[in-house]
Backbone as XML, in Angstrom:
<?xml version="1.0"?>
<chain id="A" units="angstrom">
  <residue number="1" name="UNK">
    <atom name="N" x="-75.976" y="-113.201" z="33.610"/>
    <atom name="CA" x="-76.861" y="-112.869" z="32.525"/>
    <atom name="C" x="-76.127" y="-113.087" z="31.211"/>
  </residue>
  <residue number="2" name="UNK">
    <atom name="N" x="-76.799" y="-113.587" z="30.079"/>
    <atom name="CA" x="-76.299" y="-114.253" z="29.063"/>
    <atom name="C" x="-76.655" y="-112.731" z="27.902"/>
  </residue>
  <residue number="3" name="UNK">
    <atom name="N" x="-75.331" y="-112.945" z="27.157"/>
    <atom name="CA" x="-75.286" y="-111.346" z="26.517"/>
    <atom name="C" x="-76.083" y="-111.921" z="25.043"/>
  </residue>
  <residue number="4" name="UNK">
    <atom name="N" x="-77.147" y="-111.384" z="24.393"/>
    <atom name="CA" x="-77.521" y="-112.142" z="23.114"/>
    <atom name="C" x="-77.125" y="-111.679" z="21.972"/>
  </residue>
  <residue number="5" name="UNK">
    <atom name="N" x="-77.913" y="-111.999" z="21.010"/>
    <atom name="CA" x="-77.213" y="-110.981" z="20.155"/>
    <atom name="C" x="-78.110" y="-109.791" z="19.786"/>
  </residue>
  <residue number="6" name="UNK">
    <atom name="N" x="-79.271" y="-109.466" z="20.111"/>
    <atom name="CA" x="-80.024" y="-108.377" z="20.004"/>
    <atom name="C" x="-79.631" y="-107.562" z="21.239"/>
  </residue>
  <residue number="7" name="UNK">
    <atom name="N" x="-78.827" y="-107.740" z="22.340"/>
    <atom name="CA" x="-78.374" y="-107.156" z="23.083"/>
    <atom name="C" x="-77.086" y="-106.292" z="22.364"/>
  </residue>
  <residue number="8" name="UNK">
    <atom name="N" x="-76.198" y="-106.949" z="21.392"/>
    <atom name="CA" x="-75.324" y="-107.052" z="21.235"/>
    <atom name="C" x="-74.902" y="-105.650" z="20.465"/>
  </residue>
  <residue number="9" name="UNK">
    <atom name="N" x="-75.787" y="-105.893" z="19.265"/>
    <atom name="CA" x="-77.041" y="-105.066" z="17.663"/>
    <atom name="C" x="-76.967" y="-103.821" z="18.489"/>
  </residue>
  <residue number="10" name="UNK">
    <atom name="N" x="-77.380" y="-103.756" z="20.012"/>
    <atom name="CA" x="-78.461" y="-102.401" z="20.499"/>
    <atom name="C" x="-77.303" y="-101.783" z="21.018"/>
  </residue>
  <residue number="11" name="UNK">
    <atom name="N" x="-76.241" y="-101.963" z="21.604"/>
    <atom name="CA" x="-75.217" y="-101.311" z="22.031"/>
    <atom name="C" x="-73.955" y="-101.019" z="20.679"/>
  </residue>
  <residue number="12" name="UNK">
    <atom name="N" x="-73.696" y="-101.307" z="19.917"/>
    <atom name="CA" x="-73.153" y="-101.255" z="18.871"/>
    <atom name="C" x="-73.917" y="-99.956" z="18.007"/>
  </residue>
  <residue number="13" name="UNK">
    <atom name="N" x="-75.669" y="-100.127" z="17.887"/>
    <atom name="CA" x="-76.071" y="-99.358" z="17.066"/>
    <atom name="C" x="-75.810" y="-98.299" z="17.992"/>
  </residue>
  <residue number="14" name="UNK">
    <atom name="N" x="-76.223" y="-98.224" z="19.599"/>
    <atom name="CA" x="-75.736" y="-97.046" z="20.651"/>
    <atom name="C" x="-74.513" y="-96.465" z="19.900"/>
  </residue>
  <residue number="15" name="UNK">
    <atom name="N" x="-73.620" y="-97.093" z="20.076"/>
    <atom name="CA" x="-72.164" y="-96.521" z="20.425"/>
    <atom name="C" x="-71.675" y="-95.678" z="18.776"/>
  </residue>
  <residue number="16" name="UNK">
    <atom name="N" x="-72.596" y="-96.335" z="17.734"/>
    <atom name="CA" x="-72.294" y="-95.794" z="16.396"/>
    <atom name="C" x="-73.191" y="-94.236" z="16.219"/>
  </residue>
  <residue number="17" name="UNK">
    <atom name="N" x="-74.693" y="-94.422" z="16.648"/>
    <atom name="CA" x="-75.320" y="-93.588" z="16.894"/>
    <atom name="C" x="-74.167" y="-92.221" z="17.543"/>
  </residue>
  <residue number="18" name="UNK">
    <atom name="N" x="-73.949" y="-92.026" z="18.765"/>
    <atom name="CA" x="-73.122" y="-91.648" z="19.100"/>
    <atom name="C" x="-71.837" y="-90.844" z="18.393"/>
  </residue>
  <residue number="19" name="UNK">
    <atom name="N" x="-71.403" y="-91.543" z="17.926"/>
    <atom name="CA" x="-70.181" y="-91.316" z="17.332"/>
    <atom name="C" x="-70.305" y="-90.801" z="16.396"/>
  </residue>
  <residue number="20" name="UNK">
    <atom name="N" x="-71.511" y="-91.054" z="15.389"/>
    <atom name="CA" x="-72.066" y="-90.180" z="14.315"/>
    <atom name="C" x="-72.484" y="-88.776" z="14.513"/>
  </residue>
  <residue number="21" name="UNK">
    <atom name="N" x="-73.345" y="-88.471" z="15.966"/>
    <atom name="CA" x="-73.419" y="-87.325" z="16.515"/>
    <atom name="C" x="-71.983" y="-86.965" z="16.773"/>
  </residue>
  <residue number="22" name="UNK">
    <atom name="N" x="-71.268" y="-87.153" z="17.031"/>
    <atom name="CA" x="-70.024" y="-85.942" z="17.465"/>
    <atom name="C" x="-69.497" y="-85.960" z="16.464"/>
  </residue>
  <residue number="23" name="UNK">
    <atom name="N" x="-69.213" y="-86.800" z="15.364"/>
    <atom name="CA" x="-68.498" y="-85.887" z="14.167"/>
    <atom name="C" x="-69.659" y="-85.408" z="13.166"/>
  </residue>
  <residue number="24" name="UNK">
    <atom name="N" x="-70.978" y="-85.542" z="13.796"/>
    <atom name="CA" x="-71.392" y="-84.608" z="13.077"/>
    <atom name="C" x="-71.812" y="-82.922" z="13.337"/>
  </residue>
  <residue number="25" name="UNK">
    <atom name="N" x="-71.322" y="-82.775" z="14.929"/>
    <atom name="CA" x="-71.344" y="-81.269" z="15.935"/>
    <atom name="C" x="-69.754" y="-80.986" z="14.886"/>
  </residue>
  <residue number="26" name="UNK">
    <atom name="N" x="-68.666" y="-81.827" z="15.533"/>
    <atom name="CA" x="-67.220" y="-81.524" z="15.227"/>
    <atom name="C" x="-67.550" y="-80.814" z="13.724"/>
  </residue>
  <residue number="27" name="UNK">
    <atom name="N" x="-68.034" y="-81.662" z="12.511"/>
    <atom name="CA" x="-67.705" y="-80.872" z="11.022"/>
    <atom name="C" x="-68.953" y="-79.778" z="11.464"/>
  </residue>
  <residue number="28" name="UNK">
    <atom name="N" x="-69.971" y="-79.875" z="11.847"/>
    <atom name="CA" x="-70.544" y="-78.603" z="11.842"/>
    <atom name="C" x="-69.629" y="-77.217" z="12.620"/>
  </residue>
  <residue number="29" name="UNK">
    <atom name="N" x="-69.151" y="-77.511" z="13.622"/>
    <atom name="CA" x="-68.299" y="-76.674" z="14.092"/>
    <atom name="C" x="-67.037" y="-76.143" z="12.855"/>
  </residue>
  <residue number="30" name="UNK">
    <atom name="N" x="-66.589" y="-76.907" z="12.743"/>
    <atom name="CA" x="-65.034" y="-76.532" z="11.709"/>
    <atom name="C" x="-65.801" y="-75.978" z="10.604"/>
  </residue>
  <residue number="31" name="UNK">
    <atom name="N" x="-66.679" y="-76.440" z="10.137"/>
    <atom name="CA" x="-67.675" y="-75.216" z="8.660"/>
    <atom name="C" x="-67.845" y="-74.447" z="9.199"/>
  </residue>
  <residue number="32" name="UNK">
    <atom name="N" x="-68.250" y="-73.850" z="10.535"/>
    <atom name="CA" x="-68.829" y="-72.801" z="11.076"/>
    <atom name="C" x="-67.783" y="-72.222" z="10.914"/>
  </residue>
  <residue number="33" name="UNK">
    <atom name="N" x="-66.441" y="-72.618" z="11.745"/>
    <atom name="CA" x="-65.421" y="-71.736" z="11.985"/>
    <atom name="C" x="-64.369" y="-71.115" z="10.055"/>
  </residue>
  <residue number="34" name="UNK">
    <atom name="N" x="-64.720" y="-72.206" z="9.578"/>
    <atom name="CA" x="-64.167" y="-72.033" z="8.453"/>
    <atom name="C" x="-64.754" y="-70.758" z="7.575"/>
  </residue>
  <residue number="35" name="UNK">
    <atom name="N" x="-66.372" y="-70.518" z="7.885"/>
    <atom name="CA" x="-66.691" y="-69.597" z="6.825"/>
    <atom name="C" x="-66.323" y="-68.408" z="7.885"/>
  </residue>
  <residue number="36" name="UNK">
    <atom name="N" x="-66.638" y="-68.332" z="9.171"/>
    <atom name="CA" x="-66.794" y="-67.528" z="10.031"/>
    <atom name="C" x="-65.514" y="-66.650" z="9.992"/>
  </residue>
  <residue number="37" name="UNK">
    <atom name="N" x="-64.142" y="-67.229" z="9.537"/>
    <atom name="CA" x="-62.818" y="-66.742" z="9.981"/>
    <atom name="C" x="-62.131" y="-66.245" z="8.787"/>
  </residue>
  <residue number="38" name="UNK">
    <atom name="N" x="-62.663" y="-65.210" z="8.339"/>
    <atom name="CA" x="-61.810" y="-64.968" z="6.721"/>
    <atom name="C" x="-60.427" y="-64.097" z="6.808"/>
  </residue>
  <residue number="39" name="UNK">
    <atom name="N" x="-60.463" y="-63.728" z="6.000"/>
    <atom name="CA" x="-59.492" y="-62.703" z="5.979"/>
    <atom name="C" x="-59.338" y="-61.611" z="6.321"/>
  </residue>
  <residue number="40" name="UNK">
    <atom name="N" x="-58.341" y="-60.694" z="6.832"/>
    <atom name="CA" x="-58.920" y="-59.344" z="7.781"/>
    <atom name="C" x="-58.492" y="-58.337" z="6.323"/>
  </residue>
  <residue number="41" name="UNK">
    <atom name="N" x="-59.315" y="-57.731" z="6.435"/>
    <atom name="CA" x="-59.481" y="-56.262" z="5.760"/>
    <atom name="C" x="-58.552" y="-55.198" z="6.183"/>
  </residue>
  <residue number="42" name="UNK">
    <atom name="N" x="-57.872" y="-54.826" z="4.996"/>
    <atom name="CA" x="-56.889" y="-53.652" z="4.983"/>
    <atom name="C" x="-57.557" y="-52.286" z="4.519"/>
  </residue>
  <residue number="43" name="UNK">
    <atom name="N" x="-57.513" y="-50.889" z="5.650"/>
    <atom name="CA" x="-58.211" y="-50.078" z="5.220"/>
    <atom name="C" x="-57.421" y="-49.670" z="3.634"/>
  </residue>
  <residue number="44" name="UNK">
    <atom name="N" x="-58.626" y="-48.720" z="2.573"/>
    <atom name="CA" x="-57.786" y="-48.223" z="2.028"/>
    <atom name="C" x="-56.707" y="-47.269" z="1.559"/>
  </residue>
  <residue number="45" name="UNK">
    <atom name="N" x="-56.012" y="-47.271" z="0.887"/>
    <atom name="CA" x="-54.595" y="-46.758" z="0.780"/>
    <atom name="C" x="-54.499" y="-45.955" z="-0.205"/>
  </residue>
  <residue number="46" name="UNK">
    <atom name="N" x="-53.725" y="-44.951" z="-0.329"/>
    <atom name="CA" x="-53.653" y="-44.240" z="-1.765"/>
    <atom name="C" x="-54.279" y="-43.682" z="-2.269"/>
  </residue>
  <residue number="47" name="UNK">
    <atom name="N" x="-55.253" y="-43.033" z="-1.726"/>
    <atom name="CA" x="-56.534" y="-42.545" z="-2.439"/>
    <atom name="C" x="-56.162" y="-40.967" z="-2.664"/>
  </residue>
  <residue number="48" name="UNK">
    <atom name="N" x="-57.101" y="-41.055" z="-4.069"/>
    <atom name="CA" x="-56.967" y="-39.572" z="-4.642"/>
    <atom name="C" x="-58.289" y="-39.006" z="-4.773"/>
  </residue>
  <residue number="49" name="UNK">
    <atom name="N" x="-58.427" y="-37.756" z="-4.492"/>
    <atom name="CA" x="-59.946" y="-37.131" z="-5.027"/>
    <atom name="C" x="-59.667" y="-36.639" z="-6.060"/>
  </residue>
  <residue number="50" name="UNK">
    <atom name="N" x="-61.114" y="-36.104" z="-6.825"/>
    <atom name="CA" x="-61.115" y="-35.561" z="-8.376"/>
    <atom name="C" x="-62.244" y="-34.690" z="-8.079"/>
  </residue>
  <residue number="51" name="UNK">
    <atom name="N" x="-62.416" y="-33.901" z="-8.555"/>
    <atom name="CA" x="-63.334" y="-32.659" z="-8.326"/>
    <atom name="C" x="-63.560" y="-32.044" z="-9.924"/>
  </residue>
  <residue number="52" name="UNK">
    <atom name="N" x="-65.087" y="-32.004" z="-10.006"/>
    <atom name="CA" x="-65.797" y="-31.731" z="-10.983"/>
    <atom name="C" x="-64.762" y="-30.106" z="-11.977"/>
  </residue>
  <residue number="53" name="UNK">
    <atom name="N" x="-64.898" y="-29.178" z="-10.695"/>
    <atom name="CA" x="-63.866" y="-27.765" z="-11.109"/>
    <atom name="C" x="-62.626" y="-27.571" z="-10.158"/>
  </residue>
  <residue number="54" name="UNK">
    <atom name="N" x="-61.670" y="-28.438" z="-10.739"/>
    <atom name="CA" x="-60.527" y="-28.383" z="-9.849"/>
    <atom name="C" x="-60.357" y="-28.224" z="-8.329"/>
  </residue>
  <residue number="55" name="UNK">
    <atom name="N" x="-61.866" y="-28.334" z="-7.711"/>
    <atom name="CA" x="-61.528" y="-28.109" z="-6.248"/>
    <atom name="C" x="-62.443" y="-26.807" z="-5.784"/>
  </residue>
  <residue number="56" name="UNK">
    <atom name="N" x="-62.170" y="-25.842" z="-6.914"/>
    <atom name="CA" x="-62.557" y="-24.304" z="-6.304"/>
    <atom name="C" x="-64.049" y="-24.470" z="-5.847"/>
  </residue>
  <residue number="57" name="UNK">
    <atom name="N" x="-64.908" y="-24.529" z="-6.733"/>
    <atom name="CA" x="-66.230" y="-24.887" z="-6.429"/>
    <atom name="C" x="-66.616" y="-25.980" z="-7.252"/>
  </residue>
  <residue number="58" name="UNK">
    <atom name="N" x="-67.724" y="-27.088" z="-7.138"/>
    <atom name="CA" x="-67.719" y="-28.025" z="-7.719"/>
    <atom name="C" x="-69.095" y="-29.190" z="-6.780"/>
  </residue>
  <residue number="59" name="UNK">
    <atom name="N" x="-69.721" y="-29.612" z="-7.719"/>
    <atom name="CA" x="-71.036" y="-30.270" z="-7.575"/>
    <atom name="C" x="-70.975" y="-31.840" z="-7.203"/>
  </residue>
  <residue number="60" name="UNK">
    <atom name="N" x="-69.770" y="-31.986" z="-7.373"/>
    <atom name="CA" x="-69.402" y="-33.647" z="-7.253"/>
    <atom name="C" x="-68.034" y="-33.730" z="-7.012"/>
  </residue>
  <residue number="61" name="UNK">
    <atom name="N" x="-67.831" y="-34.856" z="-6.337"/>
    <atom name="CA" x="-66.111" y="-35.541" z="-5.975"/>
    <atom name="C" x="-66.465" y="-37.110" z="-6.033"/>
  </residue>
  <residue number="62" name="UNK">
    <atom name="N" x="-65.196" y="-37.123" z="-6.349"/>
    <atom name="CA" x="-64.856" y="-38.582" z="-6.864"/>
    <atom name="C" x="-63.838" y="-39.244" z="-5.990"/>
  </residue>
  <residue number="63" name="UNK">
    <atom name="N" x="-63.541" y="-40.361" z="-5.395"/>
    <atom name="CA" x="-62.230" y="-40.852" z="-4.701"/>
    <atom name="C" x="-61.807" y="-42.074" z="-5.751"/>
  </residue>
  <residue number="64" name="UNK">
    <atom name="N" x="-60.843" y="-42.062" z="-5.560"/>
    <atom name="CA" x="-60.300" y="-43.685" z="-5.791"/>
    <atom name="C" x="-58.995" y="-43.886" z="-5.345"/>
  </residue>
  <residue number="65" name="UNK">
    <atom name="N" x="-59.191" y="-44.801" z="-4.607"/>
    <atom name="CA" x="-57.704" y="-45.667" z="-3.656"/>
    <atom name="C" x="-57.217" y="-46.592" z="-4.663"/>
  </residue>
  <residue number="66" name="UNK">
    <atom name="N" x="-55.976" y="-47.328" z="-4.226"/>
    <atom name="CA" x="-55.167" y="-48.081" z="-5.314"/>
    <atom name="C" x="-54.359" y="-49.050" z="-4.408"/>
  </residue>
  <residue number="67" name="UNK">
    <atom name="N" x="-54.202" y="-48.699" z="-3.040"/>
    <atom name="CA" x="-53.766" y="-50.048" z="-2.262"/>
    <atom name="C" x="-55.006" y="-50.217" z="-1.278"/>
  </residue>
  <residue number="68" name="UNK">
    <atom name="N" x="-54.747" y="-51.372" z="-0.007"/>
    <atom name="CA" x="-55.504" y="-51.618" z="0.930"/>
    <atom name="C" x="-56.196" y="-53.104" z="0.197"/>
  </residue>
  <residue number="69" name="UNK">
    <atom name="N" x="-57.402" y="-53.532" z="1.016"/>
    <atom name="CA" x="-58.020" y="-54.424" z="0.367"/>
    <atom name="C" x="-59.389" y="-54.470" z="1.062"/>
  </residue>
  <residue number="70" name="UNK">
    <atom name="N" x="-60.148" y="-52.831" z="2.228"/>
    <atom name="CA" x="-61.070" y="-52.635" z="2.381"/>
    <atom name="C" x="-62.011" y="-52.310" z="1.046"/>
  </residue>
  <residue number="71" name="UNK">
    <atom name="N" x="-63.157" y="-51.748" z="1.739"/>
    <atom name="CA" x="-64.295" y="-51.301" z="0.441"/>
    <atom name="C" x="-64.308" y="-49.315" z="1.130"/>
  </residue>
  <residue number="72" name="UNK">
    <atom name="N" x="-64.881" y="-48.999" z="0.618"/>
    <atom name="CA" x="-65.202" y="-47.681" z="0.671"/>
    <atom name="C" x="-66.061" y="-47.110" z="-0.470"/>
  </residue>
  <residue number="73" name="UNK">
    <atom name="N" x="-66.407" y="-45.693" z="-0.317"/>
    <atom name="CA" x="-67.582" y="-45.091" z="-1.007"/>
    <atom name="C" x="-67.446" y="-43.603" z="-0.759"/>
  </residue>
  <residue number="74" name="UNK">
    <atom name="N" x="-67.389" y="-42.372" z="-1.638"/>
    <atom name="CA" x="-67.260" y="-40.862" z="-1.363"/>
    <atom name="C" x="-69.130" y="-40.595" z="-1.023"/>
  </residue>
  <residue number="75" name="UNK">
    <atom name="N" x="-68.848" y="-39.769" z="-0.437"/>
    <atom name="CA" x="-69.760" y="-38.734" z="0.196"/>
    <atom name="C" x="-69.681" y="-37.299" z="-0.292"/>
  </residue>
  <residue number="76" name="UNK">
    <atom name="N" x="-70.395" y="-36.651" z="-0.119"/>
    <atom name="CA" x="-70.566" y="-34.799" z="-0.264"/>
    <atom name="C" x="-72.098" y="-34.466" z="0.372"/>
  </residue>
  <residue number="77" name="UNK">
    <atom name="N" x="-71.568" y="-33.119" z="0.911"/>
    <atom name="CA" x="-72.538" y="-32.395" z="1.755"/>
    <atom name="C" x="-72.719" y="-31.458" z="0.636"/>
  </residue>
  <residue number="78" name="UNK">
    <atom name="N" x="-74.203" y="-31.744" z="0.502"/>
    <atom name="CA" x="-74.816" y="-30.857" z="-0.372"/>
    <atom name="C" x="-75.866" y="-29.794" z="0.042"/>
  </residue>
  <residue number="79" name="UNK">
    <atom name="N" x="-75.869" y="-28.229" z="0.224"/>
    <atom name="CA" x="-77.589" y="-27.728" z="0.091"/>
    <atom name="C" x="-78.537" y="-28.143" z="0.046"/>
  </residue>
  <residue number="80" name="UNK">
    <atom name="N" x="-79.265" y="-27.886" z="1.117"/>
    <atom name="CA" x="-80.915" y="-28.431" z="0.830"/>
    <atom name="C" x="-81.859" y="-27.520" z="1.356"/>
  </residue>
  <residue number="81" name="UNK">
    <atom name="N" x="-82.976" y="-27.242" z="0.981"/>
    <atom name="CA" x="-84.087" y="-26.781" z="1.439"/>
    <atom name="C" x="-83.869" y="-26.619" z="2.839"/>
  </residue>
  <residue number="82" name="UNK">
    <atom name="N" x="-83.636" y="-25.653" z="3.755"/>
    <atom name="CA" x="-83.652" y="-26.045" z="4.822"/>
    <atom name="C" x="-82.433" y="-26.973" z="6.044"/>
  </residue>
  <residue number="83" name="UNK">
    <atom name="N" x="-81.671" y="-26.395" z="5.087"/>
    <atom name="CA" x="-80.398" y="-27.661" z="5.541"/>
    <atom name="C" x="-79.340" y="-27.971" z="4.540"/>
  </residue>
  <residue number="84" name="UNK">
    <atom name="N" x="-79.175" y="-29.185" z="4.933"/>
    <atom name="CA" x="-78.271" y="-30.104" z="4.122"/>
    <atom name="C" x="-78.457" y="-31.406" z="4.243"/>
  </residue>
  <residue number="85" name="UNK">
    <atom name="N" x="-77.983" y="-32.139" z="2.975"/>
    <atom name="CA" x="-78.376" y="-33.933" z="2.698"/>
    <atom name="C" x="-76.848" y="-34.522" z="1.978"/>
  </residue>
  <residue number="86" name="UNK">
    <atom name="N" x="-76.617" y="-35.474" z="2.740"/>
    <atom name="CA" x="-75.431" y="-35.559" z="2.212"/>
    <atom name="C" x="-75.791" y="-37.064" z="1.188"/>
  </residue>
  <residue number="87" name="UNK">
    <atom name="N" x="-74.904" y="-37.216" z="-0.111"/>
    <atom name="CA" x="-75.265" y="-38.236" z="-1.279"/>
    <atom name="C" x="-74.191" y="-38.870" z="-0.934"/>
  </residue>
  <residue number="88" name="UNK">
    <atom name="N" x="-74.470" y="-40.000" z="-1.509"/>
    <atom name="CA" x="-73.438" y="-40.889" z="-1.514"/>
    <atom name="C" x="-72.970" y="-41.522" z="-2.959"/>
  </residue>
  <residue number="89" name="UNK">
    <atom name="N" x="-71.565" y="-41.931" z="-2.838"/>
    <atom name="CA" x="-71.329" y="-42.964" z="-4.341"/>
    <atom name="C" x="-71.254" y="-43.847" z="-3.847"/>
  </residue>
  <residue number="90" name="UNK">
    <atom name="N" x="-71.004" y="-45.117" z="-4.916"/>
    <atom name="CA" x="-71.443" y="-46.514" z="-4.924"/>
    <atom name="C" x="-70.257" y="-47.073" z="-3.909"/>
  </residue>
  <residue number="91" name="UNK">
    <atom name="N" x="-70.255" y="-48.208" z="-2.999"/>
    <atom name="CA" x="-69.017" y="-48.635" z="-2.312"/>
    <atom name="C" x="-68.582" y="-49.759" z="-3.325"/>
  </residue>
  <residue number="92" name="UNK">
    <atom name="N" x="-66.969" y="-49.117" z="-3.089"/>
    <atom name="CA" x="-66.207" y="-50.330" z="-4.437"/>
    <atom name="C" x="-64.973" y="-50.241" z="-3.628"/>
  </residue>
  <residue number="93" name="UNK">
    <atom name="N" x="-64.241" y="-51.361" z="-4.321"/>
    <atom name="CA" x="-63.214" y="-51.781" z="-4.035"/>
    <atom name="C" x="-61.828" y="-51.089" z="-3.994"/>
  </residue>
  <residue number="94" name="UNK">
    <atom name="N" x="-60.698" y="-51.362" z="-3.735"/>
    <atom name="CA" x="-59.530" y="-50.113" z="-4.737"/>
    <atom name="C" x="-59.046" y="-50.735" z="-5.861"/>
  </residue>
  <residue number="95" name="UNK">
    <atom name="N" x="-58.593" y="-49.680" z="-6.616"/>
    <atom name="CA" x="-58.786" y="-49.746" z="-8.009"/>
    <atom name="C" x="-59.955" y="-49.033" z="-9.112"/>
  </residue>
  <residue number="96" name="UNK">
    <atom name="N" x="-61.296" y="-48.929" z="-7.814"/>
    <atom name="CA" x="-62.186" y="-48.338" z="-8.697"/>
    <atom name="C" x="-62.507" y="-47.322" z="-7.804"/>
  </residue>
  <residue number="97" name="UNK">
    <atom name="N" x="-63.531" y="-46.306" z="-8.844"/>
    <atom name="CA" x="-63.902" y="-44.871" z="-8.353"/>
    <atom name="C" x="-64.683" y="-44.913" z="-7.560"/>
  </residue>
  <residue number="98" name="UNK">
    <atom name="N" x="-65.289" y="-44.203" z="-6.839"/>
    <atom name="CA" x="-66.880" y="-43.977" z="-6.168"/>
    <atom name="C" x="-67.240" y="-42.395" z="-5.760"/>
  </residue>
  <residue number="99" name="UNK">
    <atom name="N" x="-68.072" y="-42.467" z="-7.138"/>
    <atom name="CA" x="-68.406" y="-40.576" z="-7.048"/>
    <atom name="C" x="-70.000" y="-40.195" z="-6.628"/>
  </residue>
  <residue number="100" name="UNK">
    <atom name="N" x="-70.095" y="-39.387" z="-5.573"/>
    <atom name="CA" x="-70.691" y="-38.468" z="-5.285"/>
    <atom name="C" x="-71.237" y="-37.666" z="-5.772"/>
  </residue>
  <residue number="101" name="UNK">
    <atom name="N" x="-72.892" y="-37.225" z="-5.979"/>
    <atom name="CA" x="-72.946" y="-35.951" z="-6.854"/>
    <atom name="C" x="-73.799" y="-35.032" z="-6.362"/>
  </residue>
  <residue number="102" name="UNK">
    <atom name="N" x="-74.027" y="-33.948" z="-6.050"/>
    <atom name="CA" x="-74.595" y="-32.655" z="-5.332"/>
    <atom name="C" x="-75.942" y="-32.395" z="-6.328"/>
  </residue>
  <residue number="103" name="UNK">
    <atom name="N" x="-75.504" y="-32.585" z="-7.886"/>
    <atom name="CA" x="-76.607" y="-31.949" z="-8.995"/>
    <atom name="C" x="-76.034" y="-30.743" z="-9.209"/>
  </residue>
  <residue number="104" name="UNK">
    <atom name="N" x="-76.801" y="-30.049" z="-9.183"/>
    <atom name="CA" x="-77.034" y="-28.614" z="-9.283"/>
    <atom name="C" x="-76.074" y="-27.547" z="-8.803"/>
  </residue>
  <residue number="105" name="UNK">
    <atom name="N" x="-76.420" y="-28.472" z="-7.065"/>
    <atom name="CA" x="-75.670" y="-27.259" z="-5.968"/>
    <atom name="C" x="-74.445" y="-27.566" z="-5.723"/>
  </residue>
  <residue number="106" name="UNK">
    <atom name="N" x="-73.691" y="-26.421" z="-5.309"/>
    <atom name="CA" x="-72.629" y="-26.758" z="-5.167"/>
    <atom name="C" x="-72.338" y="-27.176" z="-3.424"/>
  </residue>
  <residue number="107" name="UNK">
    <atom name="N" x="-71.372" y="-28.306" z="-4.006"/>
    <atom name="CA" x="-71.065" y="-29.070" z="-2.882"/>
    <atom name="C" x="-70.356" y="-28.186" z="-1.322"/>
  </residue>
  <residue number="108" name="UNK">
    <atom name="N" x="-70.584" y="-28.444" z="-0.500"/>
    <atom name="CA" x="-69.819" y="-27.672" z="1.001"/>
    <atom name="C" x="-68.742" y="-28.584" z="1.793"/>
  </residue>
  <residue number="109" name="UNK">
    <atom name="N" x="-68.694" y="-30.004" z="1.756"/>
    <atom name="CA" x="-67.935" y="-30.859" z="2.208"/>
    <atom name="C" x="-68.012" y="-32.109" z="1.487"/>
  </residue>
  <residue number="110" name="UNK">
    <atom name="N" x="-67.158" y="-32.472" z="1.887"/>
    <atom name="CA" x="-66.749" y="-34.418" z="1.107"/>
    <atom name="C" x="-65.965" y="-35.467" z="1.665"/>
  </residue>
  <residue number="111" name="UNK">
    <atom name="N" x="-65.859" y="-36.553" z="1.583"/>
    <atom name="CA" x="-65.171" y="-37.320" z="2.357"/>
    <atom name="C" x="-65.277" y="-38.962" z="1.851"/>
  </residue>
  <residue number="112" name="UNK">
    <atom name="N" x="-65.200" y="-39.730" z="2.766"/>
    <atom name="CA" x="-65.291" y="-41.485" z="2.086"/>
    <atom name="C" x="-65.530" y="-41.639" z="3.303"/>
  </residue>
  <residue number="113" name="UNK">
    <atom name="N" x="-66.454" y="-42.774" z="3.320"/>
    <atom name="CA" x="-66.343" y="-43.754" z="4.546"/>
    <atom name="C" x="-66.006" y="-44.914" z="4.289"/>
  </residue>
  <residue number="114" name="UNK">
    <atom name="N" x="-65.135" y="-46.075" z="4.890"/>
    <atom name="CA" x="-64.438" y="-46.836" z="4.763"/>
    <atom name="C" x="-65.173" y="-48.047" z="5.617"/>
  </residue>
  <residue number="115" name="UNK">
    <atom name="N" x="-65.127" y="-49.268" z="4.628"/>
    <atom name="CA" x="-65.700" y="-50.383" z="5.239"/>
    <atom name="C" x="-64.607" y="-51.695" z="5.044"/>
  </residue>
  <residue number="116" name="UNK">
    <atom name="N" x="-64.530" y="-52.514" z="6.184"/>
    <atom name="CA" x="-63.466" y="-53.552" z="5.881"/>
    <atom name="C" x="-64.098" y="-55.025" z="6.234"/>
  </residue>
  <residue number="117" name="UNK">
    <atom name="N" x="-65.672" y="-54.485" z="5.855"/>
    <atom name="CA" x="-65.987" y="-55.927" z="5.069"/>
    <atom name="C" x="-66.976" y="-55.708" z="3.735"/>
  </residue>
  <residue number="118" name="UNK">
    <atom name="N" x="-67.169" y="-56.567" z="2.698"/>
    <atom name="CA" x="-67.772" y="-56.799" z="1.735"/>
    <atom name="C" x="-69.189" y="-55.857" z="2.080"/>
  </residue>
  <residue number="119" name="UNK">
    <atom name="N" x="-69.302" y="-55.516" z="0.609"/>
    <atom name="CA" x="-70.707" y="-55.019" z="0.870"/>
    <atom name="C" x="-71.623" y="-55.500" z="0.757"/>
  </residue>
  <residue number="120" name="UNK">
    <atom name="N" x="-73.316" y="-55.193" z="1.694"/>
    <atom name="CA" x="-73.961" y="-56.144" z="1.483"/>
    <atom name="C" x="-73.969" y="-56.874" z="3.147"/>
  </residue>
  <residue number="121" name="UNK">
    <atom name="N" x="-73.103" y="-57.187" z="3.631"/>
    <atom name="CA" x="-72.586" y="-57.895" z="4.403"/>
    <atom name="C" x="-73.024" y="-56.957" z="5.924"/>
  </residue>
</chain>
């Protein structure tokens, strides 16, 4: 059998076809893995509370850490009708604050919860 050249065209466009599909799985893969694989999160470090009245009694607390490179956010258990509701402050980075506020009542517990990825996320 005599090879022509539209025979020739159809295996060539095959074999390019082809080849275009696997480096185009391969870069989809390596972007995948590239955004997929960041950096690991350090909880945070150093953190200080601040309290509205030195601690004794007091309507709000404040944290702020200064090493690590997680996120976090303060909490307080506040009075409620019937219970208790605990508030939250904003989640930030270290370096910055994140305060908690009760209002009125005075606060019964406090704390941070700690996140070691972006917020949002």
């Amino acid at each position: 059998m005599a090879i022509t050249k539209n025979t020739v065209r159809k295996a060539r466009r095959g074999a390019g076809s082809v080849a275009l599909s696997l480096t185009t799985v391969a870069g989809s893969l390596l972007g995948f893995f590239a955004v997929s694989a960041g950096t690991a999160q350090a909880v945070p470090t150093s953190c200080s509370w601040t309290f509205e009245d030195g601690g004794s009694y007091w309507t709000w607390a404040q944290v702020k850490c200064l090493g690590g490179s997680g996120y976090y956010r303060a909490w307080v258990k506040c009075p409620s009708t019937g219970g208790y509701v605990y508030k939250y402050g904003p989640t930030v980075s270290p370096g910055h604050a994140s305060k908690a506020d009760c209002g009125s009542a005075f606060g019964v517990d406090y704390g941070k919860n700690v996140y070691t990825y972006p917020p949002g996320v």
